[in-house]
C-alpha positions in Angstrom: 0.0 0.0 0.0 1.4 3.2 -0.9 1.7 6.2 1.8 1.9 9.7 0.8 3.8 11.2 3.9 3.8 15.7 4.4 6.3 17.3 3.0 8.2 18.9 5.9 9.2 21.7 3.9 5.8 22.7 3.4 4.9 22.4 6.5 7.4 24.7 7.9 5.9 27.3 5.0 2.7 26.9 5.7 3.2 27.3 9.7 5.8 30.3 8.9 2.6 32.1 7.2 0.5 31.5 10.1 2.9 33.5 12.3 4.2 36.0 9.7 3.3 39.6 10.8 0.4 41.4 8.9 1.0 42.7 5.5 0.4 46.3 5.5 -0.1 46.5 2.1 -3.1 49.2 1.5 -6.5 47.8 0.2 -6.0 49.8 -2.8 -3.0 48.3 -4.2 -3.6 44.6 -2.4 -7.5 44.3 -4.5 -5.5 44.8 -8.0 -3.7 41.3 -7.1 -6.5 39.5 -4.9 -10.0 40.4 -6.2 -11.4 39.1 -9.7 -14.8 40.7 -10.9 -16.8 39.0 -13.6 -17.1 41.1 -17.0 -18.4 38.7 -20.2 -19.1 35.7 -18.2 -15.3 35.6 -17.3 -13.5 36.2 -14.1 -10.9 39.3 -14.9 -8.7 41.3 -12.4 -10.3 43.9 -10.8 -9.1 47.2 -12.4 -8.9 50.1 -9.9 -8.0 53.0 -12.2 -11.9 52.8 -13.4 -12.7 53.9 -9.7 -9.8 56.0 -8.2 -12.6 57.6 -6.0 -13.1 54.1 -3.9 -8.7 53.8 -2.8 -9.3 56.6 -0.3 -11.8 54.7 1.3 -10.5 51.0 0.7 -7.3 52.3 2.2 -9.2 53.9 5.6 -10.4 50.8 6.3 -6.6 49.3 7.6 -5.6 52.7 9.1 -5.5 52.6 13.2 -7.0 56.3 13.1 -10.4 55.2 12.5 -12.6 52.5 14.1 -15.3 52.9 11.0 -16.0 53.6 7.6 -19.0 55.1 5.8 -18.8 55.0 2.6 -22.4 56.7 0.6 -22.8 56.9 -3.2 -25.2 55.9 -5.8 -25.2 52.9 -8.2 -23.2 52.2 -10.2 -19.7 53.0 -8.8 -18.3 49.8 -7.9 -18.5 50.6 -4.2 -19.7 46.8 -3.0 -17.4 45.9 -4.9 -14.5 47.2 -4.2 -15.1 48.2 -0.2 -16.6 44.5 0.7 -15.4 42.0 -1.5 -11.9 44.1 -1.6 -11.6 44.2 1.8 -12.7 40.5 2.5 -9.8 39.3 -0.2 -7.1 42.0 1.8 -8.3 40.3 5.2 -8.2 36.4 3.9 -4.2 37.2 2.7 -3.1 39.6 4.0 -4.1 40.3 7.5 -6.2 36.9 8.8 -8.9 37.8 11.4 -12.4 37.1 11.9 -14.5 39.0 10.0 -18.5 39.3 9.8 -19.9 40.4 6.4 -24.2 41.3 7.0 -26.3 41.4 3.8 -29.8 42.7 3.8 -31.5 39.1 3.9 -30.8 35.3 4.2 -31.5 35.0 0.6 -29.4 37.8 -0.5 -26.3 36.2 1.7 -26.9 33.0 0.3 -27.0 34.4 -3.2 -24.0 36.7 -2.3 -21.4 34.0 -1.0 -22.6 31.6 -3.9 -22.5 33.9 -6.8 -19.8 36.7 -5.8 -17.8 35.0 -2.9 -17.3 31.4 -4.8 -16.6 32.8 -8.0 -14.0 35.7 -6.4 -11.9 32.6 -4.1 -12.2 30.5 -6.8 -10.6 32.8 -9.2 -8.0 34.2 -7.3 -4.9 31.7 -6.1 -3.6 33.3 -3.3 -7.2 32.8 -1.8 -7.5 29.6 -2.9 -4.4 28.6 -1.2 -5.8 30.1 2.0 -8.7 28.2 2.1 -8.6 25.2 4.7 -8.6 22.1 2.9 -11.6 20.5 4.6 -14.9 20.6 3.2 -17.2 21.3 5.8 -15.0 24.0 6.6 -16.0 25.9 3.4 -19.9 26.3 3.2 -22.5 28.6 2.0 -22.7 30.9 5.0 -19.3 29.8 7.2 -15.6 29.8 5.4 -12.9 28.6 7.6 -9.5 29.3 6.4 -5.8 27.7 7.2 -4.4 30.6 9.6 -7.6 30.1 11.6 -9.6 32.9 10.7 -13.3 32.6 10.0 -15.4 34.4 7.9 -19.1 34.6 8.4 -21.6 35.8 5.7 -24.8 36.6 7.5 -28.2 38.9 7.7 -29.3 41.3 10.1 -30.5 39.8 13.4 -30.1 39.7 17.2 -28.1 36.0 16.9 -26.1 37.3 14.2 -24.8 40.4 16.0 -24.5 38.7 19.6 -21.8 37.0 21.8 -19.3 36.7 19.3 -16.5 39.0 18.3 -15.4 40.1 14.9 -12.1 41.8 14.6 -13.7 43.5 10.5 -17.2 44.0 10.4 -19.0 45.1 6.5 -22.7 46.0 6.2 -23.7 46.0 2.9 -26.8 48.1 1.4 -27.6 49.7 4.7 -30.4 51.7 4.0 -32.1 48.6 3.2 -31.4 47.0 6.6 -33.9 47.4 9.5 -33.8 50.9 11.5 -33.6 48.6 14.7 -32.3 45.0 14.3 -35.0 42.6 16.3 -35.6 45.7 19.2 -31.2 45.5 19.9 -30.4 48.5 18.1 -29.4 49.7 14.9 -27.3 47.6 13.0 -24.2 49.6 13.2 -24.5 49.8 16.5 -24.6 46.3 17.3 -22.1 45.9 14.7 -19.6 48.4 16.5 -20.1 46.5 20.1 -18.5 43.6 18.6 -15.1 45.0 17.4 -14.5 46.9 20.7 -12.3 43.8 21.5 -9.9 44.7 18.7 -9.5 48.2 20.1 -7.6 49.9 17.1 -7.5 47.3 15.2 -11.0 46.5 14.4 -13.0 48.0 11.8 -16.5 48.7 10.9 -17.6 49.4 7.2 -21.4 50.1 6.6 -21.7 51.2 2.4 -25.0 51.6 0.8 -26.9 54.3 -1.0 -30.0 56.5 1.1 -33.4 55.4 1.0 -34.7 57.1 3.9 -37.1 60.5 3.3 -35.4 63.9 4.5 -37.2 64.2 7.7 -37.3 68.2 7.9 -37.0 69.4 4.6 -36.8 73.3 5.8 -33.6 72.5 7.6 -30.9 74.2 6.8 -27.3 72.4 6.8 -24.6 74.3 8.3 -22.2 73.7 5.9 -22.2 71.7 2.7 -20.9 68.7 3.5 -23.6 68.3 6.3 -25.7 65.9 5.4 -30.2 66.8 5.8 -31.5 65.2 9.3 -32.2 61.7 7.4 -32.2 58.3 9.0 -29.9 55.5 8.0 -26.9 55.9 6.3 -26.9 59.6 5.7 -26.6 59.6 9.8 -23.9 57.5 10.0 -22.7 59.8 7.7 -23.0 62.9 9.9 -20.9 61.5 12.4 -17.7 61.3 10.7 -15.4 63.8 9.0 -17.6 64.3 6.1 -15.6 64.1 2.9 -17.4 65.0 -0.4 -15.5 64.2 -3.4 -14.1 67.4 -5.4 -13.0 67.9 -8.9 -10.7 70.8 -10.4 -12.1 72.8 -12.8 -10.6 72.7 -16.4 -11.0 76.0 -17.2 -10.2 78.2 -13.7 -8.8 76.0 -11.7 -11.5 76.0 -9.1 -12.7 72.8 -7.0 -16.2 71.9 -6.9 -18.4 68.9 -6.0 -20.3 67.6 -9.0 -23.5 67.2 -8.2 -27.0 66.8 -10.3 -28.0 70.2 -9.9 -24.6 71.2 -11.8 -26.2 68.8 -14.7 -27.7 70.9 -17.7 -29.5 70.0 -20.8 -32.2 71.6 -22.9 -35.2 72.1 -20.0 -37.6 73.6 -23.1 -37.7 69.6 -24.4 -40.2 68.0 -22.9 -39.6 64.3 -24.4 -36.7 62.6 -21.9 -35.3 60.7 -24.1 -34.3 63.6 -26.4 -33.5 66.0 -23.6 -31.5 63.4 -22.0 -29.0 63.5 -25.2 -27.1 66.2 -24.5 -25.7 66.7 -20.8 -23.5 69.2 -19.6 -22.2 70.0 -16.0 -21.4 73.5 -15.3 -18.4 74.6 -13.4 -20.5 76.7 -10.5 -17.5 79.0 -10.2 -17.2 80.2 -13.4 -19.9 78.7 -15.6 -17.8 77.0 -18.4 -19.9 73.6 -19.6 -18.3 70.5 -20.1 -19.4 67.5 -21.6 -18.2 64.1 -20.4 -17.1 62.2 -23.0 -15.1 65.2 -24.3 -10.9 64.2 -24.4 -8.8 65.5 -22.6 -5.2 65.7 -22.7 -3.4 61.8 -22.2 -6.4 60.8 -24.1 -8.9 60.3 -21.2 -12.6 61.1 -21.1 -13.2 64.1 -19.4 -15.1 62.2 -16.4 -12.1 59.5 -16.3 -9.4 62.4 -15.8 -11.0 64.7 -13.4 -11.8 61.6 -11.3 -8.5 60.6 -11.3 -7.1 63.8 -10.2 -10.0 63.9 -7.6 -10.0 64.8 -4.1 -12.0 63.5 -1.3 -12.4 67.0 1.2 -13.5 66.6 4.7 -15.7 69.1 6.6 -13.8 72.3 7.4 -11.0 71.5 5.2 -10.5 73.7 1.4 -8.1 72.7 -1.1 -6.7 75.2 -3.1 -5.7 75.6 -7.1 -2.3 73.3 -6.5 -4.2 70.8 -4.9 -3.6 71.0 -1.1 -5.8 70.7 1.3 -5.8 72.9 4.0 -7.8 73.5 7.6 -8.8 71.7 10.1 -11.1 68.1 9.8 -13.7 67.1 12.3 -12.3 65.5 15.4 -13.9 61.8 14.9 -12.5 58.1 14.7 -15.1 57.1 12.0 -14.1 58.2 8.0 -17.4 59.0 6.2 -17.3 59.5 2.5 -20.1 60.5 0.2 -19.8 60.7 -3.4 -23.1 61.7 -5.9 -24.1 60.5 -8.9 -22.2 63.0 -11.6 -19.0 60.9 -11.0 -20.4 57.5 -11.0 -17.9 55.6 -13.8 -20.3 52.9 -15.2 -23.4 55.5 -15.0 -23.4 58.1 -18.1 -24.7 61.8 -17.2 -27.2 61.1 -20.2 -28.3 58.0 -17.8 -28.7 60.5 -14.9 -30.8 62.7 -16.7 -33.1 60.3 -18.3 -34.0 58.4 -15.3 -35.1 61.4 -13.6 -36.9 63.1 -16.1 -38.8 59.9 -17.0 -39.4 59.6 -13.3 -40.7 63.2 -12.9 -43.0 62.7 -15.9 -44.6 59.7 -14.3 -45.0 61.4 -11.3 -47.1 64.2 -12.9 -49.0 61.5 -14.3 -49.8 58.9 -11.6 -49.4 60.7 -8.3 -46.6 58.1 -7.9 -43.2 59.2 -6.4 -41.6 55.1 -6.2 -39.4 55.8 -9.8 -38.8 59.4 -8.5 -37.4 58.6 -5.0 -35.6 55.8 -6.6 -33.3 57.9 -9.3 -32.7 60.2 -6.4 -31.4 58.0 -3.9 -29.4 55.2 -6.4 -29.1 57.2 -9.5 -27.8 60.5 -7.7 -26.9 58.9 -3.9 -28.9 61.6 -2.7 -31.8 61.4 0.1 -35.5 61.8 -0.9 -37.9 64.8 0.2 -41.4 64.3 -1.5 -41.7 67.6 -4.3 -44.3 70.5 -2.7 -47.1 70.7 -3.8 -48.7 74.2 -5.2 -46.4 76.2 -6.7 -45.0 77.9 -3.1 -41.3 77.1 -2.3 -39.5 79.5 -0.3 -36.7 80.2 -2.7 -39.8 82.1 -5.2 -41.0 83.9 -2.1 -37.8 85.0 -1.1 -37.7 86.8 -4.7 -40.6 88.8 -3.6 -39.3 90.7 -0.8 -38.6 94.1 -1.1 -37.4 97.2 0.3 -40.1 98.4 3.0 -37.9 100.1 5.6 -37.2 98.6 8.9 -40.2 98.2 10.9 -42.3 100.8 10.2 -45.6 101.4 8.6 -46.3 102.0 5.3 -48.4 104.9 4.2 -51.4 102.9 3.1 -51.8 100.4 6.5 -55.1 101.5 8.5 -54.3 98.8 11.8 -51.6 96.6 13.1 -52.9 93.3 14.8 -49.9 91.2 16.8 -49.8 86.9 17.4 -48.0 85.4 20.1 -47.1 81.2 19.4 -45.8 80.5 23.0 -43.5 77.9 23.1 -42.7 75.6 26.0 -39.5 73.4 27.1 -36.9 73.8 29.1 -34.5 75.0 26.1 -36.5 76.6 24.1 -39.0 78.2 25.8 -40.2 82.1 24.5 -42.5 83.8 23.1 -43.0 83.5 18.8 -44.2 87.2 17.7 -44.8 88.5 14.6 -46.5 91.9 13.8 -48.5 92.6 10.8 -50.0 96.1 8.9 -53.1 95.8 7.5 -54.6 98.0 4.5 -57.7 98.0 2.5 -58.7 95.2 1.1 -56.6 93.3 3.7 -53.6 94.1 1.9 -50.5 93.6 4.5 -47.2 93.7 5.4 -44.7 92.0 7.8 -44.2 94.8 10.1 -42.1 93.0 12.9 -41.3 88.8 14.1 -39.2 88.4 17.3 -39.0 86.2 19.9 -39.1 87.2 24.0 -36.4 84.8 25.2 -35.3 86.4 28.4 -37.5 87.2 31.0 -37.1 89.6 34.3 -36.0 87.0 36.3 -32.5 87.3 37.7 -30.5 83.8 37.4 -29.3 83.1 40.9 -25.9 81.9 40.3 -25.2 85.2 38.3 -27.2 87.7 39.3 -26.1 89.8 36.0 -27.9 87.6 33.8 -31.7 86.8 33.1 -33.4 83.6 33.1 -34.5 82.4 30.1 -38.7 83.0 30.1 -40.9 80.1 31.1 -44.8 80.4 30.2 -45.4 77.3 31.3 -43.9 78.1 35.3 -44.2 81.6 35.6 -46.9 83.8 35.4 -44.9 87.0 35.8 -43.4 86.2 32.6 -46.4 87.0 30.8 -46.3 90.2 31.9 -43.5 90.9 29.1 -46.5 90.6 26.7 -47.8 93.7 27.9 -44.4 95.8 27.4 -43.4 94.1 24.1 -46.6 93.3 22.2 -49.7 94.9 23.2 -48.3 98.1 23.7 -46.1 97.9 21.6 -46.2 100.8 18.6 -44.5 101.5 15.3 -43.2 104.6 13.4 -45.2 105.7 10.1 -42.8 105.8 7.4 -42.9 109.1 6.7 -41.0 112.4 8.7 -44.1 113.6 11.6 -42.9 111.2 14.2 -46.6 109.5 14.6 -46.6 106.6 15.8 -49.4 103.5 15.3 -50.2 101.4 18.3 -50.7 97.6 17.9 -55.2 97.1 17.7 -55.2 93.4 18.8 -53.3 90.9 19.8 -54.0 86.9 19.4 -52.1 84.4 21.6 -52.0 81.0 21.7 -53.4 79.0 25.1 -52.4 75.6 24.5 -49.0 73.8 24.7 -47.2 72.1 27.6 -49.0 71.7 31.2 -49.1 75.1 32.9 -49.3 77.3 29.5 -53.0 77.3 29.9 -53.8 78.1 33.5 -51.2 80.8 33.2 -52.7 82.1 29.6 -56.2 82.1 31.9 -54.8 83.5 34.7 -52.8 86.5 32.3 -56.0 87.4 30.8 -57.9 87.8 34.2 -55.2 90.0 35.5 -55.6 92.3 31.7 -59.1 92.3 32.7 -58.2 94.5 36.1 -55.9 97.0 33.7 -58.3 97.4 31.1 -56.4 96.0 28.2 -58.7 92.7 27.3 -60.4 94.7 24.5 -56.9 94.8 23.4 -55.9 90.4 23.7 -57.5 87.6 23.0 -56.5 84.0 23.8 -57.0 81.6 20.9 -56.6 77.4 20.6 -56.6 75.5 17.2 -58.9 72.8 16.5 -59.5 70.9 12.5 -63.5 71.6 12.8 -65.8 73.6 13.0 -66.7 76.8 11.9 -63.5 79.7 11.0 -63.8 80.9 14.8 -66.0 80.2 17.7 -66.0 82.2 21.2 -66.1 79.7 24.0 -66.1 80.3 28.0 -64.4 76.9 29.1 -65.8 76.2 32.5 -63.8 72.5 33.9 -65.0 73.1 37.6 -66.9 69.7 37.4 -64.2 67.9 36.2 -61.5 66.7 38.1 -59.3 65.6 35.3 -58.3 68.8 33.5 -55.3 70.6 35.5 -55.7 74.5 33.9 -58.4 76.1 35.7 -61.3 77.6 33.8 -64.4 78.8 35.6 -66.1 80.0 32.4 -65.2 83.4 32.8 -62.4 84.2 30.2 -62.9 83.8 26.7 -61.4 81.1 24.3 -61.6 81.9 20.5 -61.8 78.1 18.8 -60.2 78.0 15.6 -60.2 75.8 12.5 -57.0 76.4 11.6 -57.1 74.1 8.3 -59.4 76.4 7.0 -57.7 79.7 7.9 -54.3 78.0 6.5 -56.5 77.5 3.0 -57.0 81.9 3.4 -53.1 82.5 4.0 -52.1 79.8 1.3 -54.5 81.2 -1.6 -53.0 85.0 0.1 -49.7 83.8 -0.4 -50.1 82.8 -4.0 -51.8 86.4 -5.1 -49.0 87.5 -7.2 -49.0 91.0 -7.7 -50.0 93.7 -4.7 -53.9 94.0 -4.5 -56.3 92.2 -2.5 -55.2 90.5 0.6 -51.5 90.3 -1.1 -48.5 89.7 1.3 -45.9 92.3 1.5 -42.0 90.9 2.8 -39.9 93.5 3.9 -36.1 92.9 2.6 -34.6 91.9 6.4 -37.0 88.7 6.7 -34.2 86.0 6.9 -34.4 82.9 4.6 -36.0 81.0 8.1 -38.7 83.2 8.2 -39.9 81.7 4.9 -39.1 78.3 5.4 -41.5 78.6 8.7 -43.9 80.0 6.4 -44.1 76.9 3.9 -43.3 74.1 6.7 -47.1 72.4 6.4 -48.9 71.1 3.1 -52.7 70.5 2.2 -53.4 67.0 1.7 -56.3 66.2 -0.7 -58.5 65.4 2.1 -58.8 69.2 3.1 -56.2 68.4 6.4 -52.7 70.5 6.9 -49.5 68.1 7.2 -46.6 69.5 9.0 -43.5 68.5 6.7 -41.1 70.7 8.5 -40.4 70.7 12.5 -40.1 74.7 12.3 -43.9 76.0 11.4 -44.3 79.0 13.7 -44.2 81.8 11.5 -47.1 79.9 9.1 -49.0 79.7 12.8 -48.5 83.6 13.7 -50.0 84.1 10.4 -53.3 82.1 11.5 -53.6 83.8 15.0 -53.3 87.0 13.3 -56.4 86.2 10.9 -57.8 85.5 14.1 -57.4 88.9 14.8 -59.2 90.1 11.6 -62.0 87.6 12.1 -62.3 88.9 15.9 -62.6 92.7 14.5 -64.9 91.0 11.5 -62.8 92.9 9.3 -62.9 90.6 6.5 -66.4 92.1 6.2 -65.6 95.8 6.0 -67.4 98.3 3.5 -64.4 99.9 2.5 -66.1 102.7 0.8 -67.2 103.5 4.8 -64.8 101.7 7.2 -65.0 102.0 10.8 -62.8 104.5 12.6 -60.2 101.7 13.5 -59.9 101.1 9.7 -60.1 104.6 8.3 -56.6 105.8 6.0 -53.6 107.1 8.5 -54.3 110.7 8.0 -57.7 110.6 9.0 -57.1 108.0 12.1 -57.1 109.3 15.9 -55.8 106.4 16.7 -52.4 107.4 16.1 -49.2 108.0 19.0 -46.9 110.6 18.8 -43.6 110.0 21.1 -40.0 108.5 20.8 -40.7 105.6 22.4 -41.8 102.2 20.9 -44.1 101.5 23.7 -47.2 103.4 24.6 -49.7 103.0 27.0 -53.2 104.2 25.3 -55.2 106.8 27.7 -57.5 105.4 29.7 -60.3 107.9 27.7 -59.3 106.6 24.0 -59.4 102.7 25.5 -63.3 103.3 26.3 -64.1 105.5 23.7 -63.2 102.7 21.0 -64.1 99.7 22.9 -66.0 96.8 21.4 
């Protein structure tokens, strides 16, 4: 019988690479040798000068300096690819370790270790050779290897995630993963807990394009590579250094992230297909158009060479015309990269552009926004906000404001009426207030919007500063309403130093526990002064008629906490309908009847306030932004006209509150902005 007997010379080898040191051989340059991609049916070395954007990235994911990598881009730019499969090969060779790859589903593991895994090892010798010799140590969802090392291909779930350690952990297509992983957690989370072992040597990777809705769509980043408040990915994002991939322009030498806005083609065509045909991106610096395909010198495509000389630029860093990168990165051990759809190498810019106008047109059609949110999120690796609906966005009602002066009344106003949104919470607790002139016609103009943040109260460890207000604690606080709204006045814009007193004032009663029973209690004490002619406490309700005065009386019940004895008056209002009244205001185009004036000093927040709900087809308001108090001051300030019933004024013959400026009594003279209205006047013009 013949016995084959081991080769000690091998053996020595093959225990020699078990103890060998790691190979510190970056990602990058180790994936060239290691990882085979299938192109024609054939197994071919993976070629990284198609993706020069993805070594930045690969190579983060062996560096100490980081404990994870975010990596977000659309389809179509080889980032599984080359981050997972890449990274898998680097590990298996060149630095053994236990390592935990998470697809979205069993069936996508299965599929993903059978089809891409197999075919990869298979392909490549060096893996081969690492793989342990013994079949059962090689199946679909566990590969064992000769140095030990185990790789697990797995799906998101408690059991997945738990006990075990994993020196390299990859989530793949993360935005298609579960928010919260079986009630454990998110999956990066989880995924993070089980490299802490490894200290600085373990790694997380989580890749994938967004797929989650922009959950405040009026928020405003505070820098460009800031990410919109989005769940998933885009998160993870946020919490690294935020690079964004920059290219030089060919023409001044100016960096600039290419991005689908920079995309132009002929908007006049309406047929996709032939719009689609001819794409340009504009250089945003100095508006030169190039085309991708066009050659540049070396022979390359236009798209090929400005990737290649590409930089990745993290948050509070700027890179000037030579190509450094200056300033000073976000303090964080996670590298987060997100890269848009412009610089995509296997997606065309004609692509891009088709998609989404194709998308658009459907969504016109059907009501349907699936193909739409879908070309944003893969196609452009950007998140999704539904498109407003109307023809309101804040950038066109920015255009409109003009130059009015600074808080004063124009010569054609006839009464100011004042809102108050109160606002509880321990940080941000004040008083909303916005001002408004009204003319014939109910024609107005944003006089004033504020907020009353700090009240008289002296804080007790510094008895130089004021506490911030608390409506919802403190009753005295309520007396700054008197001082700063309802006797408040402003100057005519003109040269006699008159003055026009605030009419009425609307505030709102509701909110946190305490706002009401103060708001109550505020009113009774206006009573003794004389000033409730001037106030009037309002609460919002989706029924009903416009406005309904109520007494609330709760002394029978023993469940409500404000006190109401049916002696102060609640104005109910149905604030869907009222909204209806400012939207169709809002979209009067020229000035006329109930037209909106903006003043020039009306920041872009005021207007992003103003367009932060939307009217569903059922009649109902949907808040689609967290920020909505300047649309609500609008509201309580109709209150204020319906109160007065001024929306049924004879014009020709107004009443004396309403009359033109230079025939009003009503007017101040003084240098102040607050005026306390005679006793005599109050009950002359009381109602």
């Amino acid at each position: 019988m013949h016995v084959s007997y081991a080769s000690p010379a091998k053996v020595r080898r093959d225990v020699a690479n078990l103890i060998k040191p790691p190979n510190r051989e970056p990602v990058s340059q180790s994936a060239r040798r290691l990882l085979y991609v299938e192109q024609g049916g054939s197994m071919v070395p993976w070629d990284g000068d198609l993706v020069p954007y993805i070594h930045e990235p690969q190579d983060c994911l062996k560096s100490r300096l980081y404990s994870a990598v975010i990596f977000v881009g659309p389809a179509r730019t080889s980032k599984t690819v080359s981050l997972i499969d890449g990274w898998v090969c680097d590990t298996i060779v060149n630095n053994p370790g236990d390592f935990l790859l998470v697809q979205i589903s069993q069936d996508k593991a299965r599929e993903f270790s059978q089809k891409r895994l197999a075919r990869e090892f298979n392909a490549s010798p060096e893996i081969l050779a690492a793989l342990s010799p013994r079949a059962h140590d090689n199946n679909v969802h566990d590969k064992v290897f000769k140095a030990g090392n185990f790789l697990k291909i797995g799906w998101p779930s408690k059991n997945i995630f738990a006990s075990s350690d994993w020196k390299n952990v990859a989530i793949t297509d993360y935005d298609r993963i579960p928010l919260n992983v079986d009630g454990e957690g998110s999956a990066f989370l989880l995924a993070s807990k089980r490299t802490q072992t490894f200290m600085s040597s373990g790694m997380t990777l989580a890749e994938g394009s967004p797929g989650f809705h922009i959950t405040d769509p009026m928020y405003r980043v505070s820098s460009p590579h800031e990410a919109p408040p989005t769940e998933g990915i885009l998160s993870l994002y946020n919490q690294g250094d935020r690079r964004l991939f920059y290219w030089q322009c060919p023409e001044c030498g100016e960096w600039f992230e290419p991005d689908f806005p920079l995309l132009q083609w002929d908007r006049d065509i309406t047929d996709p297909g032939k719009a689609a045909k001819e794409v340009f991106i504009g250089c945003p610096h100095c508006g030169s158009l190039h085309s991708e395909g066009q050659r540049m010198p070396g022979g390359l495509s236009l798209k090929m060479t400005l990737n290649t000389a590409g930089l990745w630029v993290p948050q509070g860093c700027a890179v000037d015309q030579n190509g450094v990168v200056t300033g000073q990165r976000r303090d964080t051990r996670i590298a987060s990269f997100w890269q848009k759809g412009p610089t995509a190498a296997f997606q065309t810019w004609n692509e891009l552009v088709y998609k989404y106008l194709s998308a658009l047109a459907a969504y016109e059609k059907t009501g349907s926004l699936n193909d739409l949110q879908t070309t944003v999120n893969t196609d452009q690796g950007k998140p999704f906000t539904p498109p407003r609906k109307g023809n309101q966005n804040a950038h066109d009602m920015m255009q409109r404001r003009t130059e009015l002066g600074v808080r004063v009344v124009p010569p054609w106003a006839r009464f100011l009426t004042a809102a108050v949104d109160v606002q509880a919470g321990a940080k941000t607790a004040r008083f909303d207030v916005m001002v408004l002139a009204w003319g014939s016609e109910l024609e107005c103009q944003v006089i004033d919007r504020y907020k009353i943040e700090k009240s008289k109260r002296v804080d007790p460890d510094n008895p130089d500063t004021f506490v911030r207000v608390n409506p919802a604690a403190y009753i005295e606080d309520w007396d700054l309403l008197v001082e700063r709204v309802i006797n408040k006045s402003y100057a005519l814009d003109d040269d006699t130093g008159r003055r026009m007193p605030v009419m009425l004032t609307a505030c709102d009663s509701g909110g946190e526990d305490g706002v009401s029973d103060n708001a109550y209690e505020f009113y009774r004490k206006l009573k003794g002064e004389g000033l409730t002619r001037r106030f009037m406490l309002i609460k919002g309700r989706g029924t009903g008629p416009v406005m309904l005065e109520s007494f609330p009386d709760n002394t029978k019940r023993s469940d409500r906490k404000a006190r109401a004895y049916g002696d102060v008056p609640l104005y109910l209002l149905n604030t869907d309908r009222i909204k209806d009244t400012v939207a169709n205001a809002l979209e009067r185009p020229e000035p006329g009847r109930r037209y909106v004036h903006f003043p020039k000093w009306l920041p872009e927040t005021f207007f992003d306030e103003l367009l932060a709900e939307e009217r569903l087809a059922n009649g109902r308001w949907d808040q689609v932004s967290k920020r909505n108090e300047t649309l609500d001051l609008f509201v309580y300030n109709w209150a204020c006209i319906y109160k007065r019933k001024a929306d049924r004024i004879d014009w020709s013959a107004p009443p004396a509150w309403a009359v033109p400026i230079n025939e009003s009594s009503e007017l101040l003279t003084g240098d102040g902005d607050t005026v306390t209205l005679p006793t005599r006047r109050r009950r002359a013009s009381s109602v």
